[in-house]
ROLOPA-438296 format. One line per 2 residues: for each residue x, y, z of C-alpha. Coordinates in Angstrom, 3 decimals. Each point is the difference from the previous one (the first is absolute). Layout:
BEGIN
X:Y:Z ~ ...
***
This chain:
BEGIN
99.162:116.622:106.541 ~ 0.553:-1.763:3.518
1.591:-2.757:0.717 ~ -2.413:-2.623:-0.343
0.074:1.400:-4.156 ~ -2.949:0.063:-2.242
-1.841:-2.866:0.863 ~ -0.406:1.461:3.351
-1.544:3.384:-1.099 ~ -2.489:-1.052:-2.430
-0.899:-3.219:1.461 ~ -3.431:0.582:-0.593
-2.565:2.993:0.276 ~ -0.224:2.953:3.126
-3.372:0.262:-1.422 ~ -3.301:-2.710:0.960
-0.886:-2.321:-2.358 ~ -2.159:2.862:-1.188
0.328:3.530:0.050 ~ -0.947:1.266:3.487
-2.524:2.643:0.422 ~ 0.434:2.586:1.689
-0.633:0.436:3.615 ~ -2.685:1.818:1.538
0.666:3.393:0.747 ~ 1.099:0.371:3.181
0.683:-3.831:0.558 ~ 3.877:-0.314:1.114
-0.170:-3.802:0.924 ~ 0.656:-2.699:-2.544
-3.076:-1.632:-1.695 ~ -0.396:-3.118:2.334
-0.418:2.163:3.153 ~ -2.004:1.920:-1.450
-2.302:-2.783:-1.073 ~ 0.432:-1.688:3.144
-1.470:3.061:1.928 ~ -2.842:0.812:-3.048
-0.680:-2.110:-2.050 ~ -2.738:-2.634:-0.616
2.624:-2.701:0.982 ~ 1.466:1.419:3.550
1.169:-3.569:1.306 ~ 3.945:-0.698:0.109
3.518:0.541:1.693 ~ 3.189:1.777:-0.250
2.510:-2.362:2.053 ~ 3.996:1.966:0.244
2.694:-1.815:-0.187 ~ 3.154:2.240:-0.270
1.352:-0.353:-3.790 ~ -3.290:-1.303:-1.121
-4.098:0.176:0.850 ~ -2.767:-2.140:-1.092
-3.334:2.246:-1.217 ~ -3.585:-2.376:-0.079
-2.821:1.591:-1.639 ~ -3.055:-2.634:0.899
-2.246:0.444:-2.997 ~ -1.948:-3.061:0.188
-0.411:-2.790:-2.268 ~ 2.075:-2.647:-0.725
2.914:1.563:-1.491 ~ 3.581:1.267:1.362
2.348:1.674:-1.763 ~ 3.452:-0.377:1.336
2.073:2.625:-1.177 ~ 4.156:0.580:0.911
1.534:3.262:-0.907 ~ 3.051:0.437:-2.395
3.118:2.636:0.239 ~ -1.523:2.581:-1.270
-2.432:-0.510:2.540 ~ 2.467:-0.383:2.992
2.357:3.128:-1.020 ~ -3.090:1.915:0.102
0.542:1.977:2.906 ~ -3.936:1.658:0.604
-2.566:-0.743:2.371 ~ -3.120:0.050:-1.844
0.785:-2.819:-2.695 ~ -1.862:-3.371:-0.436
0.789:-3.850:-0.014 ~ 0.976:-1.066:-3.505
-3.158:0.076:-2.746 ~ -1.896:1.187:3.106
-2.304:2.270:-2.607 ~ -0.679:-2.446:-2.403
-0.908:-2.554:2.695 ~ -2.742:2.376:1.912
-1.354:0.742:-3.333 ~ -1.059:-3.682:-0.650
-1.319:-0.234:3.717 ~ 2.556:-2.940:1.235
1.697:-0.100:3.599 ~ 3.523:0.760:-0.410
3.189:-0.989:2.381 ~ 2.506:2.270:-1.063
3.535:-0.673:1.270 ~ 1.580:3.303:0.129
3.871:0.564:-0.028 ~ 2.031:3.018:1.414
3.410:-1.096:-0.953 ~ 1.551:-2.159:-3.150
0.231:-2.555:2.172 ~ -2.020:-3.257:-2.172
-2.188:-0.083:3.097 ~ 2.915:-2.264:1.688
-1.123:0.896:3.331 ~ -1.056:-2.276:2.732
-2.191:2.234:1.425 ~ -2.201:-0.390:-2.866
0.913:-3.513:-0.113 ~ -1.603:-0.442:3.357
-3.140:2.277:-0.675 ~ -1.191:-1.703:-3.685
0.882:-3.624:1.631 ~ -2.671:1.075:2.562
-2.658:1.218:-2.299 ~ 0.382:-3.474:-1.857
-0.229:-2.127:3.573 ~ -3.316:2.666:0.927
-1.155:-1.442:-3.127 ~ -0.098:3.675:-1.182
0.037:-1.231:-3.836 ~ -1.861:-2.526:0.323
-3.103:1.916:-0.031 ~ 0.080:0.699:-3.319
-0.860:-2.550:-2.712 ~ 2.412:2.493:-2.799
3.343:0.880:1.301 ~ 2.227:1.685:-2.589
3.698:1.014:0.505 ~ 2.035:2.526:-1.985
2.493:2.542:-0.369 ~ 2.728:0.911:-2.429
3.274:-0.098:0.350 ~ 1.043:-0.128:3.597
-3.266:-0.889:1.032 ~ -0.339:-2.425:-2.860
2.476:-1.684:2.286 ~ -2.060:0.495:3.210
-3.019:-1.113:-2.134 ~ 1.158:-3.209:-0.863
2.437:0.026:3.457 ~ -3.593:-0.671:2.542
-2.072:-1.493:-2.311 ~ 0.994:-3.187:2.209
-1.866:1.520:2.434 ~ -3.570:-0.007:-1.855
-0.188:-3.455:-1.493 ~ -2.104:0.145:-3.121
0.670:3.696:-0.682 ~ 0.594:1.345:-3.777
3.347:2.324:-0.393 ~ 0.348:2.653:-2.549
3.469:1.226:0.056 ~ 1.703:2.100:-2.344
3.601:-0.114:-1.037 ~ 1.066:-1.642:3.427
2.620:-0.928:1.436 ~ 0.343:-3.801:2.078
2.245:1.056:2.552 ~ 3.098:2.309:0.505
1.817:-2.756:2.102 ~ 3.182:-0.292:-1.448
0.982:-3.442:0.038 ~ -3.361:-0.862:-2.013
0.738:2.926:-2.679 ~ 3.376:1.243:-0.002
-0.465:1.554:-3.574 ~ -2.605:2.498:1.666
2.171:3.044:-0.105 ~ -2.657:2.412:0.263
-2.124:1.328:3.198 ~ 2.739:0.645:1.815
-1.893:0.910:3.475 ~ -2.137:-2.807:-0.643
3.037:-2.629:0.286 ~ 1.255:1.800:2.915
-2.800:-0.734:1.925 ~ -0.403:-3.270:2.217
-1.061:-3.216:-2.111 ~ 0.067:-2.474:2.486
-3.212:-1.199:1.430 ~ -2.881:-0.600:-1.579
-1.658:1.133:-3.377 ~ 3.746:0.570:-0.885
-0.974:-1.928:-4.036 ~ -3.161:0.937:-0.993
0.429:-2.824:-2.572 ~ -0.470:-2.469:2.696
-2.458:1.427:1.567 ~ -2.772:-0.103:-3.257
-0.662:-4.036:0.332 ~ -3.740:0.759:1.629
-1.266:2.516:-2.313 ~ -2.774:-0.555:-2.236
1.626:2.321:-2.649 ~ 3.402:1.708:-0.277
-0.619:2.565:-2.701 ~ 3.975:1.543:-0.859
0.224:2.575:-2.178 ~ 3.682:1.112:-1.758
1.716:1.158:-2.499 ~ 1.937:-2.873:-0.944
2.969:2.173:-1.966 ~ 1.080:1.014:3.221
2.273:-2.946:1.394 ~ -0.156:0.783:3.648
-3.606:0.269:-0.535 ~ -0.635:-3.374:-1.999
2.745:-1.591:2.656 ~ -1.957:0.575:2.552
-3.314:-1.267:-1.603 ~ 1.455:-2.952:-1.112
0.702:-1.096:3.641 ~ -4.137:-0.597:0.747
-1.033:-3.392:-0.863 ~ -2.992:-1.949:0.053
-3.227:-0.428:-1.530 ~ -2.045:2.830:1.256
2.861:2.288:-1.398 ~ -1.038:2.085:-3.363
2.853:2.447:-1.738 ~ -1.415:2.683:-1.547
2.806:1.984:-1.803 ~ -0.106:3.441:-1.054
2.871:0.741:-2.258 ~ 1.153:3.132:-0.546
-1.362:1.120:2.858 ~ 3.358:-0.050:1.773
-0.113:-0.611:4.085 ~ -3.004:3.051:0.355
-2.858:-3.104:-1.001 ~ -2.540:2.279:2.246
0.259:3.200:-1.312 ~ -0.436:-1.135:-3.164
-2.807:-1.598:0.408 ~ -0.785:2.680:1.919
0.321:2.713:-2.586 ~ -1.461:-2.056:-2.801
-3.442:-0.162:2.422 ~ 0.539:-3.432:0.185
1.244:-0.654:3.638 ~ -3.338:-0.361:1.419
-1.437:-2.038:-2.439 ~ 2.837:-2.765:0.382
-0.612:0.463:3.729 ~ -3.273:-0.490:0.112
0.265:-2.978:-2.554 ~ 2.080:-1.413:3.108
-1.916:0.603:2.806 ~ -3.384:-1.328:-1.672
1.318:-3.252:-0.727 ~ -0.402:0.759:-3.855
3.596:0.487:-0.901 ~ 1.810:-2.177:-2.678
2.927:0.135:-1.702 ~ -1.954:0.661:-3.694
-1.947:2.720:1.658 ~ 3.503:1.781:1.138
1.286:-0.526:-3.048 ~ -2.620:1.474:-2.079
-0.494:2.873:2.684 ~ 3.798:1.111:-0.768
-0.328:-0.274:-3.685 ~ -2.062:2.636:0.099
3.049:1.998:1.496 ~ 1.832:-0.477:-2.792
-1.651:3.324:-1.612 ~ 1.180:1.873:2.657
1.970:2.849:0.823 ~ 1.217:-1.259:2.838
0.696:-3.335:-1.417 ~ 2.054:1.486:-2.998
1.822:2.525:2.485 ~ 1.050:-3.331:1.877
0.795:-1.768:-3.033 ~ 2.484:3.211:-1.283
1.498:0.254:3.258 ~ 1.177:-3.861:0.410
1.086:0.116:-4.035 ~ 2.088:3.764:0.529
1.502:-2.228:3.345 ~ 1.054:-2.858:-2.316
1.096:2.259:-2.787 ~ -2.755:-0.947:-2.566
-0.710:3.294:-1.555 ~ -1.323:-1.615:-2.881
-2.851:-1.451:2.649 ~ -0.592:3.483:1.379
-0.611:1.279:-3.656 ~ -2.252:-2.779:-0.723
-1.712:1.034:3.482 ~ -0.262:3.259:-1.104
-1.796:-0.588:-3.355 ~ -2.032:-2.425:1.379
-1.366:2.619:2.073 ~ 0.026:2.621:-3.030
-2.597:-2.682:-1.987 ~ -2.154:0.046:2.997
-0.746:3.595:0.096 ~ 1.869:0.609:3.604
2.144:2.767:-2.150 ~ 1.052:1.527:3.502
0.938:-3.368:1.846 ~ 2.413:-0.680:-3.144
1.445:3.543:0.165 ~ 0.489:-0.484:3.460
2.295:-3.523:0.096 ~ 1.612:1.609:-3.071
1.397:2.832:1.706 ~ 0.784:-2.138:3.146
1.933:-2.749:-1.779 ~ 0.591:0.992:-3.391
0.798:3.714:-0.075 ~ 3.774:-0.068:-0.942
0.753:-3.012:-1.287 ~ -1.537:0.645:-3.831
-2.317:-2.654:-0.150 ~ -2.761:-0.034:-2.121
-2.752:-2.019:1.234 ~ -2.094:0.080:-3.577
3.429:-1.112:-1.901 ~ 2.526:-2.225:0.682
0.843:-4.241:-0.099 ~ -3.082:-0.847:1.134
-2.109:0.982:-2.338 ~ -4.154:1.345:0.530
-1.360:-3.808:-0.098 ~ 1.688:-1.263:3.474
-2.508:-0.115:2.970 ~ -0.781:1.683:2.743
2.583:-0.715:2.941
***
């Protein structure tokens, strides 16, 4: 573990909104260069700017997709990766803006102040009728952190955070090179920076207090909570792993999103391995073995034998309890 602890390492996914494909044989550049130079859509720009760059990939129509990496991202020390969801948004044919980051830093740089201030004032967004920003994490802070700058904008942002300043959140323990860096200036509390958004879209785990602490700081009527218990502070990969992610982005982007629709999207999680691995891990964390055996019989009755086995061993292996006997009895529901 480092010292920014666990929230830092898993703060969402290494991996695209969608599994990546992989590269051509004998292509060694990332994706959007590669598109840029031979694709059907060879129209954007790769701008520098020390700890971050900005990538455009001009697709036409009337749709941008504003993406803002996360720590995962940032620690990733190779040249050939791609802005955040970069995969999932060529697939669907949008332009894409991705805000790239090369160090932990919760883009608190005025360098990149300066360049995304000018892009707004070039009227650079305002060419597109659809302008969606998101990112988890990290960049669900830098997500909701320059949506001032695109007035009318929707935000997706998973388990994000409203600022590392410490006078505004001096519970925020965690991210530790995140609160070292320089939060004066502006875009410093993403939670004031939301008022001009069409749609704020912010998706946590509310069981997590630093999590739900930080949510709870965003106010106003274009605001919409959409919590994921259980899902502990790792909201994208979840969704991610469930195959959900893109449909929950794309709900988003198109306008069609609703609170119901998210809602009845993640029941269908419920059935999940992944959802009942998440679900044993936060009950074994809180001592609730008898939760972890339910969890694991719950799985047994739906025929995922192995996934059972599997959160068994993990959490249950020593401490001799059975999860077919025991207080709570075979009538109690699923977790």
């Amino acid at each position: 573990m480092n010292d920014d602890g666990e929230a830092e390492r898993d703060d969402g996914e290494r991996e695209d909104f969608e599994l990546r494909e992989d590269k051509a044989a004998g292509v060694v550049a990332p994706q959007w260069l590669h598109d840029l130079r031979r694709s059907s859509h060879r129209q954007g720009f790769y701008r520098a700017l020390g700890n971050h760059a900005l990538v455009f990939a001009d697709r036409g129509g009337d749709t941008l997709v504003v993406s803002f990496d996360n720590l995962s991202s940032a620690r990733d020390d190779v040249v050939d990766r791609d802005p955040w969801g970069y995969g999932f948004v060529a697939k669907h044919g949008w332009s894409q803006l991705g805000v790239m980051a090369f160090t932990p830093d919760w883009f608190r740089d005025p360098t990149l102040f300066e360049a995304m201030q000018q892009l707004a004032q070039q009227g650079f967004f305002q060419r597109f009728r659809n302008v969606t920003l998101t990112g988890t994490s990290m960049g669900g802070y830098g997500a909701c952190a320059f949506a001032s700058l695109v007035p009318g904008c929707r935000v997706l942002a998973l388990s994000p955070q409203s600022t590392l300043r410490k006078d505004l959140v001096p519970w925020e323990k965690r991210f530790s090179s995140g609160r070292k860096a320089d939060w004066s200036g502006p875009f410093a509390d993403a939670a004031a920076e939301i008022s001009g958004a069409a749609q704020v879209w912010l998706v946590h785990d509310p069981l997590v207090e630093n999590d739900h602490l930080h949510v709870r700081r965003f106010a106003g009527p274009n605001v919409h909570l959409l919590r994921m218990r259980h899902a502990g502070h790792k909201t994208a990969l979840v969704l991610r792993r469930a195959g959900q992610l893109s449909q929950v982005s794309r709900d988003v982007i198109e306008g069609t999103m609703s609170e119901a629709r998210f809602y009845a999207t993640y029941r269908e999680n419920r059935r999940s391995r992944w959802f009942a691995g998440a679900v044993a891990e936060r009950a074994a964390w809180r001592g609730r073995l008898d939760l972890v055996g339910r969890t694991v019989r719950f799985l047994r009755d739906g025929g995922q034998g192995f996934a059972a086995h599997e959160i068994r061993k993990q959490y249950l292996g020593g401490s001799g309890h059975d999860p077919l006997r025991g207080a709570d009895g075979p009538d109690n529901p699923a977790p």
